[in-house]
N, C-alpha and C positions, 0 to 999 in steps of 0.2 A: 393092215396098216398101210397107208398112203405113201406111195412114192418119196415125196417131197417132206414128211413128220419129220426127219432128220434134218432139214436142210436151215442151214443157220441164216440165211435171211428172211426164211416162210418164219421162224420162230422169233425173229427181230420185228418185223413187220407187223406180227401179233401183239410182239410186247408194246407196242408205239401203239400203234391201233387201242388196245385196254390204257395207257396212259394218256389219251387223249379223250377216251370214252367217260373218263374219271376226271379228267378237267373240265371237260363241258357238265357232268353232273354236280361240281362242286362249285361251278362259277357265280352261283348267286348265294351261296353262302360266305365265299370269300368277299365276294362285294358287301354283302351287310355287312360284316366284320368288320371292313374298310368306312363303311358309310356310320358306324356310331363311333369311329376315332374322329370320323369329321363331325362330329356332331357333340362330341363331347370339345375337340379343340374350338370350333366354333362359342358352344357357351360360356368358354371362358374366357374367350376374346371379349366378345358383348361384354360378360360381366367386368370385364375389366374396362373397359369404352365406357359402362355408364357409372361407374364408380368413378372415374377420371373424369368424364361430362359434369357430373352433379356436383365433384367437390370444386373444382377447379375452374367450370365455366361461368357462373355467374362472374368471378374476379378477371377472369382474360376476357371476357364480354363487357363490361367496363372500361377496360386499358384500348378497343378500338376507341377511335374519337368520330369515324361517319355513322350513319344509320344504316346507309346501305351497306359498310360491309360486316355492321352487325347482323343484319337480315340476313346477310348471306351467309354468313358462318353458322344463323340457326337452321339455315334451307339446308345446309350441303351436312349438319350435326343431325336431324331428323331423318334426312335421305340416307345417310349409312345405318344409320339406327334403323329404318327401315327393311334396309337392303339385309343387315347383319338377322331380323328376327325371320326374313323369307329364309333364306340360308339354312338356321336352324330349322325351321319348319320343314325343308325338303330334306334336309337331311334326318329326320325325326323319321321322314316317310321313307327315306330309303331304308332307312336301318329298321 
């Protein structure tokens, strides 16, 4: 038996040492875990965004009175719409 098998810091430093041996083995399952809550939160955002776009924007698209800042409102309604389905997309791939 080894000198130091008793010694309560050789037996602490073991115990750390196996709990950190097991956090770097579990760390990519904990991140997908993490990456389909975003990914679920994500689809419902969207879904709620384009069910709020479709009913409600044709009539507040109307109420502007320029054309540019109708334009804009459909550039800047597209760009998130755009941004929201990369989002899910990457987060599809993480998870």
């Amino acid at each position: 038996m080894p000198e130091d098998a008793g010694d309560p810091n050789r037996r602490d430093a073991e115990y750390w040492e196996s709990q950190a041996t097991l956090a770097r083995r579990s760390a990519l399952h904990r991140l997908q875990e993490i990456a389909g809550k975003w990914e679920t939160a994500i689809g419902t955002l969207l879904g709620i965004f384009v069910a709020v776009a479709f009913v409600q924007g044709p009539n507040k698209l109307d109420e502007l009175n320029s054309g540019g800042a109708q334009l804009t409102l459909i550039v800047l309604v597209l760009v998130a719409a755009a941004l929201a389905a990369a989002a899910t997309y990457f987060a599809a791939l993480a998870a």
